[in-house]
N, C-alpha and C positions, 0 to 999 in steps of 0.2 A: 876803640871799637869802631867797625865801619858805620858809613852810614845806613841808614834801613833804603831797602828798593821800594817802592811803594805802587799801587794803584791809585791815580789821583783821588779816590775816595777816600783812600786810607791816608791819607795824607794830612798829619796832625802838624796847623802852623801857629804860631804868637799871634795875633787879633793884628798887625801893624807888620811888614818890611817887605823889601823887593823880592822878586825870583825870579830866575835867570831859566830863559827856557831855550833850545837847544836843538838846531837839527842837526844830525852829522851825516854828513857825505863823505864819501869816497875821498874826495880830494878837499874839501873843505869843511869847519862848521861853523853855520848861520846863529846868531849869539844875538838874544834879545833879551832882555829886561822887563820889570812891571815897574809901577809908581810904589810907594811901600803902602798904600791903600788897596794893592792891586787889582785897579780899574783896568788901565790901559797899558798894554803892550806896544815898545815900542826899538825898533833895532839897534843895535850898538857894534855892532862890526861882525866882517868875515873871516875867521881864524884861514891861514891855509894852516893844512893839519900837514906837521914832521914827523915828529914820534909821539907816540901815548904819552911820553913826562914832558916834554914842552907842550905841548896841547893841555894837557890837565894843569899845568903849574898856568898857563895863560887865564883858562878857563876858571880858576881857581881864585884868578890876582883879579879877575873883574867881578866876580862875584864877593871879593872883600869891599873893592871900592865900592860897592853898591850897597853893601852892608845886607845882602842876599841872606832870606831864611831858608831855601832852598832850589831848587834845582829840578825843572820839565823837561825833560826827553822825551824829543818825539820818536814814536816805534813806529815802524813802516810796516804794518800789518798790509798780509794782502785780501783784494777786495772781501774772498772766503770767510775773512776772518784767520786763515790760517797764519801762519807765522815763516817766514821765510830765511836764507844767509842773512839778508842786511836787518833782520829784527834779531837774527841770535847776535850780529856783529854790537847792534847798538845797546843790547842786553849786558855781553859782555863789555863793552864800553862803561857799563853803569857798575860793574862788577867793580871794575876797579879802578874809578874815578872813585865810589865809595867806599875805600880803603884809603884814601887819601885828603877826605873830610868829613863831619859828622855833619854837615848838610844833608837830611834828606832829601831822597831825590824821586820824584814823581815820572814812571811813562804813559805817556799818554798817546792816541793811537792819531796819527798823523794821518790816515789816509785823503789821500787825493790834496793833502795841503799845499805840495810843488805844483802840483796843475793848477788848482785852482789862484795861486801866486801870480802862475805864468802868464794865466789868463787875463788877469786884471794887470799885468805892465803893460800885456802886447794893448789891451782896449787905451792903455795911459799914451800907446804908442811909444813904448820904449824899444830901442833897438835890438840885435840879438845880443852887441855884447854888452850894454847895459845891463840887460838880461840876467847876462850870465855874473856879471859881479857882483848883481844884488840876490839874486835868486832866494841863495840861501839865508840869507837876512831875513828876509822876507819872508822864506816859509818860518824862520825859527819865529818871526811877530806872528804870524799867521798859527799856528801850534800853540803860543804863548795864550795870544787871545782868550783859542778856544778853552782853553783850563781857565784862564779867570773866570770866562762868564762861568764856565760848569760849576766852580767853586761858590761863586755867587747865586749861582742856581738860578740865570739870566740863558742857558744855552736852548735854543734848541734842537729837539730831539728830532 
């Protein structure tokens, strides 16, 4: 049975283990992790993306090493709130990444999380292409985060 999609409210987990949170781009996706307490977000690498079954089967092998109860996707809503190509693209991403584990998998609304990423390397003074190697990293801690504290009920509004 696939996994369920979820709205991070709906989002029924075990009291204890990591989740793997997620932004996907175009050419890459940024791959972050919690503690299994899930406090803190924190990165773990930049996939480049080949096809949907090595990306998933990747995506899939770090969420076992981690012992992951499920899985954050960030949805690129735009500012509207409407829903754009890259939130149907990441939608469908979740389609069927959840036909290939019973991890549920939470989206969560990523807006302005690349910007404000960007913001905070360039003030770190990080170069452009440091930039660009971590970016995605970064926004996937950055997306991560903000679903922990929401779970926690620490976010706010």
């Amino acid at each position: 049975m696939p996994a369920p999609i979820l709205a991070l409210a709906d989002l029924r987990l075990p009291t204890r283990g990591a989740l793997i949170g997620l932004d996907l781009g175009a050419k890459t996706i940024g791959v972050a992790t919690s503690d299994p307490d899930r406090r803190l977000a924190t990165g773990v690498e930049t996939v480049a993306r080949t096809n949907f079954s090595a990306d998933a089967r990747r995506l899939l092998a770090l969420a076992a090493e981690r012992k992951a109860v499920g899985f954050v996707l960030g949805l690129p809503v735009n500012m509207d709130g409407s829903e754009g190509r890259r939130a149907q693209s990441t939608r469908s991403f979740a389609r069927n990444l959840a036909k290939l584990t019973d991890l549920p998998i939470a989206l969560w609304d990523e807006r302005l999380s690349t910007a404000a990423v960007e913001r905070d390397l360039i003030a770190a003074d990080a170069s452009r292409g440091k930039r660009k190697a971590v970016i995605d990293e970064h926004a996937a801690i950055f997306i991560l985060q903000g679903a922990l504290d929401r779970l926690r009920g620490t976010a706010k509004s």
